[in-house]
VONUVO-951965 format. One record per residue: residue number from 1; residue in three letters; x, y negated, z of N, C-alpha, C in turn. Coordinates in Angstrom, 3 decimals, padded with zeros to 6 digits. Each point is the difference from the previous one (the first is absolute). Last residue first. Example, Ala and Ser with C-alpha at 12.3 -4.5 7.8 and 13.67 -1.06 7.14 Angstrom:
! residues 2
+------+------+----------+----------+----------+----------+----------+----------+----------+----------+----------+
| resi | resn |      n.u |      n.v |      n.w |     ca.u |     ca.v |     ca.w |      c.u |      c.v |      c.w |
+------+------+----------+----------+----------+----------+----------+----------+----------+----------+----------+
|    2 |  SER |  012.850 |  002.250 |  007.080 |  000.820 | -001.190 |  000.060 | -000.770 | -001.090 |  000.730 |
|    1 |  ALA |  000.290 |  005.720 | -000.070 | -000.890 | -001.190 |  000.000 |  000.900 | -001.200 |  000.000 |
+------+------+----------+----------+----------+----------+----------+----------+----------+----------+----------+
***
This chain:
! residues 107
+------+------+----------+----------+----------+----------+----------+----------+----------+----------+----------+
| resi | resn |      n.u |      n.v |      n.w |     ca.u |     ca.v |     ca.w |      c.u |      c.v |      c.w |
+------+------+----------+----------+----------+----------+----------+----------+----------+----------+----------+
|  107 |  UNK |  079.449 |  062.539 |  072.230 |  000.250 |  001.029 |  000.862 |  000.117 |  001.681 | -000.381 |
|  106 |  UNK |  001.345 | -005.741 | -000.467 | -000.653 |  001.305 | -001.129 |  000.195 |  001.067 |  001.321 |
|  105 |  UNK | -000.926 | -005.623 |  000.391 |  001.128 |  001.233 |  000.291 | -000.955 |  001.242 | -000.679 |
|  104 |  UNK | -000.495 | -005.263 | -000.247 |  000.410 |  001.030 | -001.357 |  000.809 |  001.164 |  000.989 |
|  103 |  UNK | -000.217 | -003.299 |  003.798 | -000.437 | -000.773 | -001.560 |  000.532 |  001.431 | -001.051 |
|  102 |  UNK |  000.127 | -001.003 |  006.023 |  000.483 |  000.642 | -001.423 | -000.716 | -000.185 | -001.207 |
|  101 |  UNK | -001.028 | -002.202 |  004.217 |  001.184 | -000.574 | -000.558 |  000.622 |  000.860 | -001.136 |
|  100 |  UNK | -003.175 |  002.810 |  003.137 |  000.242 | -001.797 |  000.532 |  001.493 | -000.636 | -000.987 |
|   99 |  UNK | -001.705 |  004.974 |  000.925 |  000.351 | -000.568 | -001.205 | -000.121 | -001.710 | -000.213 |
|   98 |  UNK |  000.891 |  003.825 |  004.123 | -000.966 | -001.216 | -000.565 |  000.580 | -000.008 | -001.755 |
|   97 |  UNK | -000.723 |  004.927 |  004.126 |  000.987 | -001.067 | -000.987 | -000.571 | -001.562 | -000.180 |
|   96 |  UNK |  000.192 |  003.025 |  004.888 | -000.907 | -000.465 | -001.137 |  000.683 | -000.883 | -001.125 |
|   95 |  UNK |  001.849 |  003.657 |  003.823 |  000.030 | -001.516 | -000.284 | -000.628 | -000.185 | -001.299 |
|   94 |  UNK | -000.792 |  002.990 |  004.503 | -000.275 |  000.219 | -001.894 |  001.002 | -001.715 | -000.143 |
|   93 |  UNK |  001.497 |  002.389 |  004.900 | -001.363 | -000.516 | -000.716 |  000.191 | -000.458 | -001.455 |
|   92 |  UNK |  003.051 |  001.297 |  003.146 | -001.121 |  001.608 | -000.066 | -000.958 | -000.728 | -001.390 |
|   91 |  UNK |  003.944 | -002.651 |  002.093 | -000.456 |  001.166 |  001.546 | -001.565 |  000.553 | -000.625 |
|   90 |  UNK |  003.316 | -001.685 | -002.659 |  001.074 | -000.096 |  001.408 | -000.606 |  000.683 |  000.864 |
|   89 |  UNK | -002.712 | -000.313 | -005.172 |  000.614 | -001.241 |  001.160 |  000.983 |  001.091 |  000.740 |
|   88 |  UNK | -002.333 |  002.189 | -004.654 |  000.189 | -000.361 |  001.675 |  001.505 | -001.014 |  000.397 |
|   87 |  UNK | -002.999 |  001.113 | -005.220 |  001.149 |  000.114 |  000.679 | -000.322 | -000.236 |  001.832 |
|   86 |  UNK | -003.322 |  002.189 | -003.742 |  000.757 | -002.043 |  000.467 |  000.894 |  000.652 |  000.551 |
|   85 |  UNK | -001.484 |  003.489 | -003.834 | -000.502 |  000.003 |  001.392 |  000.757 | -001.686 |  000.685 |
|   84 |  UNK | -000.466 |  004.621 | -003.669 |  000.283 | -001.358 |  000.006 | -000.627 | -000.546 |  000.931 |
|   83 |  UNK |  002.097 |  004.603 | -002.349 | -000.585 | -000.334 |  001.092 | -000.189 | -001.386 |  000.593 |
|   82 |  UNK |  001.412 |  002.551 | -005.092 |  000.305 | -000.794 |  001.101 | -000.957 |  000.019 |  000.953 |
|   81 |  UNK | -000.742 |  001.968 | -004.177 |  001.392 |  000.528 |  000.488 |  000.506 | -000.609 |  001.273 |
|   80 |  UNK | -004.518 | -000.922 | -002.029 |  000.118 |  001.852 |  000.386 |  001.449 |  000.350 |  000.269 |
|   79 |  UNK | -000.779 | -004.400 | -000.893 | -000.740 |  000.097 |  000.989 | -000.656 |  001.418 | -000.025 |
|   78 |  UNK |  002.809 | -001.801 | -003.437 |  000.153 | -000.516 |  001.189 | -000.852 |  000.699 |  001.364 |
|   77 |  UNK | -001.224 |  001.257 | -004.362 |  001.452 |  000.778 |  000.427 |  000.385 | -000.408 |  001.220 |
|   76 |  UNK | -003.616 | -002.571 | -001.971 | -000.257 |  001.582 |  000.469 |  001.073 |  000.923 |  000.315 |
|   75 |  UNK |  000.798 | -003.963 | -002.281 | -000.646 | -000.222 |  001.574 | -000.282 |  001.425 |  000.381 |
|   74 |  UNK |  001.220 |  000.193 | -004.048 |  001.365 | -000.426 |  000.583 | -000.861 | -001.081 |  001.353 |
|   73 |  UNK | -002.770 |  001.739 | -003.193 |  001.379 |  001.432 |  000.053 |  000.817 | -000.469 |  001.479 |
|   72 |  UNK | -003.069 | -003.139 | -002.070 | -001.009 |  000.892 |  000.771 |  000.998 |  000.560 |  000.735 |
|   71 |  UNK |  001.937 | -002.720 | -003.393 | -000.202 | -000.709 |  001.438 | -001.198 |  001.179 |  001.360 |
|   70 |  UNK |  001.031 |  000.968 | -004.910 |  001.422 |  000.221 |  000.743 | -000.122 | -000.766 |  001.430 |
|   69 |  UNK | -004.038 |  000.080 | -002.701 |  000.694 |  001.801 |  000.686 |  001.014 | -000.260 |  000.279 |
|   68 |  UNK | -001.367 | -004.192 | -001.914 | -000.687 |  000.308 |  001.003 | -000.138 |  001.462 |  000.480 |
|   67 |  UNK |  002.614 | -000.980 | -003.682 |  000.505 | -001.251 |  001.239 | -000.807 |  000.584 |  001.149 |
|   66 |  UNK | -000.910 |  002.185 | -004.042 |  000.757 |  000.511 |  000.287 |  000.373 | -000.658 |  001.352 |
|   65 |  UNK | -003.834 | -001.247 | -002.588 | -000.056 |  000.624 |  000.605 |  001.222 |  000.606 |  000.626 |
|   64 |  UNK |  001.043 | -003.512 | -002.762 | -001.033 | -000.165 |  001.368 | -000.121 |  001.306 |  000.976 |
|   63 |  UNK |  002.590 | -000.358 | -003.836 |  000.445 | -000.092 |  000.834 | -000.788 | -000.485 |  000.804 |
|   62 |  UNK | -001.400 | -000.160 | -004.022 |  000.032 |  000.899 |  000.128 |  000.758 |  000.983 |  001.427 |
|   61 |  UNK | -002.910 | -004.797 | -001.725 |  001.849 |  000.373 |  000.328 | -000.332 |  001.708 |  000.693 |
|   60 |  UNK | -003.910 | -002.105 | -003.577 |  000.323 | -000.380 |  001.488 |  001.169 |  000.569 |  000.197 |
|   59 |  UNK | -002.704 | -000.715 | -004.031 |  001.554 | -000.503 |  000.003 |  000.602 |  000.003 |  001.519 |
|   58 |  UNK | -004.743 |  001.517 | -001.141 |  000.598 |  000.553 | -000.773 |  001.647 | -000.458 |  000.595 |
|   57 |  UNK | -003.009 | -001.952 |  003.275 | -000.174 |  000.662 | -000.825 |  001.050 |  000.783 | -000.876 |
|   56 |  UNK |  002.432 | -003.624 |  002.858 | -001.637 |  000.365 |  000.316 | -000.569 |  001.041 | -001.414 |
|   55 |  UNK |  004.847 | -002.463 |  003.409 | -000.910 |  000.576 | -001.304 | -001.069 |  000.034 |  000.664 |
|   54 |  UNK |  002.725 | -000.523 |  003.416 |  000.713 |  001.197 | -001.281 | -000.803 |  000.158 | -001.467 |
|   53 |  UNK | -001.208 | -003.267 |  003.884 |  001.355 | -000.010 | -000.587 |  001.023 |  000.901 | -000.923 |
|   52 |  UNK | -004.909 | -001.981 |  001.826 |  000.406 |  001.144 | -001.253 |  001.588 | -000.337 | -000.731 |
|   51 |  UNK | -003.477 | -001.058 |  004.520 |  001.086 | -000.587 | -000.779 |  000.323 |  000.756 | -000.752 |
|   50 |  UNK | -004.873 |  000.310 |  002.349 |  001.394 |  000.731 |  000.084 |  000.902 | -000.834 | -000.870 |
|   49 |  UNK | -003.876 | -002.726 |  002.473 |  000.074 |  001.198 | -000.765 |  001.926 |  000.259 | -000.422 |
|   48 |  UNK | -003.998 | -001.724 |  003.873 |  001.348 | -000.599 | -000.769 |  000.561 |  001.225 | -000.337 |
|   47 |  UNK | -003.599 |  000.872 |  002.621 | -000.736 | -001.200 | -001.152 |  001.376 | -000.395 | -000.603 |
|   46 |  UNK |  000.624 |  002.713 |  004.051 | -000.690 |  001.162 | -001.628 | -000.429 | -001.051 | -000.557 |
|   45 |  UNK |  004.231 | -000.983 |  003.703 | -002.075 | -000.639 | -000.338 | -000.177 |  001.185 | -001.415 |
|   44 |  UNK |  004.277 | -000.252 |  001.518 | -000.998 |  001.738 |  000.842 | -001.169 | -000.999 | -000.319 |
|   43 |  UNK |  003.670 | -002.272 | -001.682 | -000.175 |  001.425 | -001.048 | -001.094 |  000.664 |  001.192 |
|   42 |  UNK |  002.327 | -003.739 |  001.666 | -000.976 | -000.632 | -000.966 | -000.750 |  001.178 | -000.577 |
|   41 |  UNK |  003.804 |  000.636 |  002.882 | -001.194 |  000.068 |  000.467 | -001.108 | -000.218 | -001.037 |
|   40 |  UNK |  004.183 | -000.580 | -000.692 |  000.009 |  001.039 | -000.567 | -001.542 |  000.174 |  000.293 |
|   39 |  UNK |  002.888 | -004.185 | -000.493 | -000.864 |  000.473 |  000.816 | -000.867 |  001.314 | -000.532 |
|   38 |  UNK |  004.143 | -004.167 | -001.229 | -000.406 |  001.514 |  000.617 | -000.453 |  000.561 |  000.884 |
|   37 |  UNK | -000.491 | -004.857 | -003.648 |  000.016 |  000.928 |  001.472 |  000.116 |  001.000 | -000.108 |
|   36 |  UNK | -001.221 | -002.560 | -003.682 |  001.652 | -000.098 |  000.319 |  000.281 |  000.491 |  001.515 |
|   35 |  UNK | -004.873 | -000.572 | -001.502 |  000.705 |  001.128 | -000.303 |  001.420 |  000.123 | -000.040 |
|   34 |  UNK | -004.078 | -002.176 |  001.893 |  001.359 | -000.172 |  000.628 |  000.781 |  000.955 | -000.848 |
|   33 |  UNK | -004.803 |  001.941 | -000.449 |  000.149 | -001.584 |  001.325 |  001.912 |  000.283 |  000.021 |
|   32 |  UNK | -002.535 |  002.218 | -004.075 |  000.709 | -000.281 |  000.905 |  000.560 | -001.029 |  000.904 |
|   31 |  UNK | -003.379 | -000.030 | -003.373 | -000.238 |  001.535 |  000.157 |  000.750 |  000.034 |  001.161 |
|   30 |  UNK | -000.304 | -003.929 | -002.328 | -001.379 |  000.708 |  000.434 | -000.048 |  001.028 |  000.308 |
|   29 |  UNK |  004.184 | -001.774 | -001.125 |  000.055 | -000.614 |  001.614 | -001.533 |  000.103 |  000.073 |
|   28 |  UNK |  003.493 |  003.234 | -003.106 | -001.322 | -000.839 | -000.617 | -000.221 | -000.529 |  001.442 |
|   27 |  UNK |  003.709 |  002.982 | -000.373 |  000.386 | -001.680 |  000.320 | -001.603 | -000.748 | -000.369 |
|   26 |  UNK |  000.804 |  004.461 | -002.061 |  000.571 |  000.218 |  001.403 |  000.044 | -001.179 |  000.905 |
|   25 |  UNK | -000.793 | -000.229 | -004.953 | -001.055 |  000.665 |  000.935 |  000.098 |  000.497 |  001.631 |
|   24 |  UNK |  003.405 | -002.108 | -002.749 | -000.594 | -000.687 | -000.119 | -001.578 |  000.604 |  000.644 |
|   23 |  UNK |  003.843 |  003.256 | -000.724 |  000.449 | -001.033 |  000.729 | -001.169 | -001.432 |  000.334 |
|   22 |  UNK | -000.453 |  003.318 | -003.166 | -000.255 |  000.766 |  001.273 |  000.200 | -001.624 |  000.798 |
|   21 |  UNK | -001.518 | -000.017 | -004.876 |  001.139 | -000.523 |  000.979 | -000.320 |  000.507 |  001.097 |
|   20 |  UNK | -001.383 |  002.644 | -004.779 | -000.455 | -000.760 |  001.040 |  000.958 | -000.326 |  000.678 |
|   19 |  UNK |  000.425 |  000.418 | -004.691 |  000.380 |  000.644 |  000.802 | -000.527 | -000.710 |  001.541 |
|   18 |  UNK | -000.950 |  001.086 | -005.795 | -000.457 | -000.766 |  000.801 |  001.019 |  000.834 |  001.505 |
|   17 |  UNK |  000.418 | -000.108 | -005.832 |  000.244 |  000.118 |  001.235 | -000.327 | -000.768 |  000.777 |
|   16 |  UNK | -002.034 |  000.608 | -004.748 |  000.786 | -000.968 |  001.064 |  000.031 |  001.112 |  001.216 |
|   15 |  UNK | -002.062 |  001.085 | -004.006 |  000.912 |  000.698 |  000.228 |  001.104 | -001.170 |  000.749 |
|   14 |  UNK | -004.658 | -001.986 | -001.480 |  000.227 |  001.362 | -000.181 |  001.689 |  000.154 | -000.266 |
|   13 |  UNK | -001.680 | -004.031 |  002.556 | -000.069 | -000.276 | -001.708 | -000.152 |  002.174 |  000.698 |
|   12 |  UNK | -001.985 | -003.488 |  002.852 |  001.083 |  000.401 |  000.354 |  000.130 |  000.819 | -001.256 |
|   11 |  UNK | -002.607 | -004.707 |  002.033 |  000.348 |  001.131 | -001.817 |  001.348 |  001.001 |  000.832 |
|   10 |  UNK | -003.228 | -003.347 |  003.875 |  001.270 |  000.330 | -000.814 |  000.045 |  001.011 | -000.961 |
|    9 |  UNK | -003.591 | -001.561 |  002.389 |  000.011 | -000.737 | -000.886 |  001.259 |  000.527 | -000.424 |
|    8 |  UNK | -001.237 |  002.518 |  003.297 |  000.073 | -000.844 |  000.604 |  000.151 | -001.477 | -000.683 |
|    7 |  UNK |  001.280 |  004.277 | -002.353 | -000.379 |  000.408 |  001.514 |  000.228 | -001.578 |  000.431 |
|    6 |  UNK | -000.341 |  003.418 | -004.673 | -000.156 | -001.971 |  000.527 | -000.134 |  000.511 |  001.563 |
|    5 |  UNK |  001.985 |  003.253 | -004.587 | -001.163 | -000.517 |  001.393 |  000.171 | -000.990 |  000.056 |
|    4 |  UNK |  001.687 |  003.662 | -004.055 |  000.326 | -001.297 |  000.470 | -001.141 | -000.308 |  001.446 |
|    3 |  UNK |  002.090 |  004.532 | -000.873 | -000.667 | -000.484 | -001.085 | -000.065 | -001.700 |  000.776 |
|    2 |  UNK |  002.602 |  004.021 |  001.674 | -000.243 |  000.257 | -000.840 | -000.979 | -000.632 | -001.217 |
|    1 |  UNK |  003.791 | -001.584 |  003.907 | -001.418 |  000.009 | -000.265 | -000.242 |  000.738 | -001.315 |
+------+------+----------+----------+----------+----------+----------+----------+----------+----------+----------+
***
């Protein structure tokens, strides 16, 4: 802090380090129904806001933008180098994948 504040009755003195808890904002149970759940789904409502796991503002992880071009790069390779397509049954037909019972698969 460049000079002393109060946020919320709390004195926060001048040249205290302040470090927000990602971890503790990620788990708030007004923001996130069930948050010890993996449920990626939770993220497509636009009212539940972004997790700022790489930071935020000035101190944001400079490896952000880089993570998210190496994940663009490297789907986009997939699927301009490969031909992707279900597999066939014995006698012709798609066999449809499930993800029934898989838990944290990275794709």
């Amino acid at each position: 802090m460049h000079r002393k504040n109060e946020y919320n009755g709390y004195l926060i003195p001048k040249d205290a380090i302040v470090i927000g808890n990602t971890w503790a904002m990620s788990r708030d149970e007004k923001i996130y129904r069930n948050p010890e759940t993996f449920d990626p789904d939770r993220f497509l409502d636009p009212s539940v806001p972004h997790i700022p796991a790489f930071g935020w503002g000035q101190r944001v992880c400079p490896g952000l933008h880089y993570a998210q071009a190496s994940i663009f790069i490297t789907i986009a390779s997939i699927f301009a180098t490969f031909n992707i397509t279900m597999s066939k049954d014995e006698s012709g037909k798609d066999i449809v994948p499930t993800t029934e019972g898989v838990e944290n698969l990275l794709i």
